[in-house]
C-alpha positions as CSV (number, residue, x, y, z in Angstrom):
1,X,0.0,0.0,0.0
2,X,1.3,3.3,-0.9
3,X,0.2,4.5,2.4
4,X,1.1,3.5,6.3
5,X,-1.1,1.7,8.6
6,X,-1.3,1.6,12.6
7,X,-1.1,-1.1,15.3
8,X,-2.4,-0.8,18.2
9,X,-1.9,-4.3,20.5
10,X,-2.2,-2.5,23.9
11,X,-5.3,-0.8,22.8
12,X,-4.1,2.6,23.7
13,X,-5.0,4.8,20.4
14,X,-8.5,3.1,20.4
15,X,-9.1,4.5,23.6
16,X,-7.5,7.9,23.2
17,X,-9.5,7.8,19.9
18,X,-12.7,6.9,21.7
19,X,-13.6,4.0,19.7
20,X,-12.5,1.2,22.1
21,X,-15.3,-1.4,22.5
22,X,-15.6,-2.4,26.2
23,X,-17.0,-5.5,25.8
24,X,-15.3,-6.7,23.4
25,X,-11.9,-5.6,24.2
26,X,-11.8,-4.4,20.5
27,X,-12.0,-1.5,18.2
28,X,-15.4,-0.1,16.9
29,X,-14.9,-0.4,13.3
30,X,-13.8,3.3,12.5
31,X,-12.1,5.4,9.8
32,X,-9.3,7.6,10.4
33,X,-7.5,9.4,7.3
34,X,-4.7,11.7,8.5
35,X,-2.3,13.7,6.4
36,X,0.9,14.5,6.0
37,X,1.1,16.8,8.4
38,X,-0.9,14.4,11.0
39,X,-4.0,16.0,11.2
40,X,-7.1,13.7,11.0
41,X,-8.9,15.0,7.7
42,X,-12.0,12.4,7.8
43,X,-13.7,10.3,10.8
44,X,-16.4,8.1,10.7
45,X,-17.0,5.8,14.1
46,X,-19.8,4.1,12.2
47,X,-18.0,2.3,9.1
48,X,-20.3,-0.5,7.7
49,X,-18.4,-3.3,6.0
50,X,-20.9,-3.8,3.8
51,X,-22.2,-0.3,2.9
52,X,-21.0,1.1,-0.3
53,X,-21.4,4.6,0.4
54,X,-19.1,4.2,3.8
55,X,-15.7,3.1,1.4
56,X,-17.0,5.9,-1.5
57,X,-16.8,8.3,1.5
58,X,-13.1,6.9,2.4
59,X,-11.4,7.0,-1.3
60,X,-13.1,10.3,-1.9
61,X,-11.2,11.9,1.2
62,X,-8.0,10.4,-0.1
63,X,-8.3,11.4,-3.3
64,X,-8.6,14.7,-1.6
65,X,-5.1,13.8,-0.1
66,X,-3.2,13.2,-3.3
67,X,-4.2,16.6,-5.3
């Protein structure tokens, strides 16, 4: 991928990001795109897996990112 994912084993930027699923001991499925500069351009805490409009959303904010 032409761009750098995160890790986060010890769960500490899902909590500081307020998307850490108590019961679970998981992530809520979220979006995050941040740029170059490291500010977060795009969130959504409600990403559906199987909604079209949710990725659209995503590749539309980093097209945004590469002009």
């Amino acid at each position: 991928m032409p761009y750098p994912l995160a890790s986060d084993w010890r769960r500490q930027t899902i909590k500081a990001y307020k998307v850490f699923n108590e019961k679970g001991e998981v992530a809520i499925r979220s979006v995050f795109v941040v740029d170059k500069n490291g500010s977060i351009t795009y969130i959504n805490t409600s990403f559906k897996a199987d909604k079209k409009e949710d990725y659209e959303a995503v590749f539309s904010e980093l097209e945004k990112l590469t002009k």
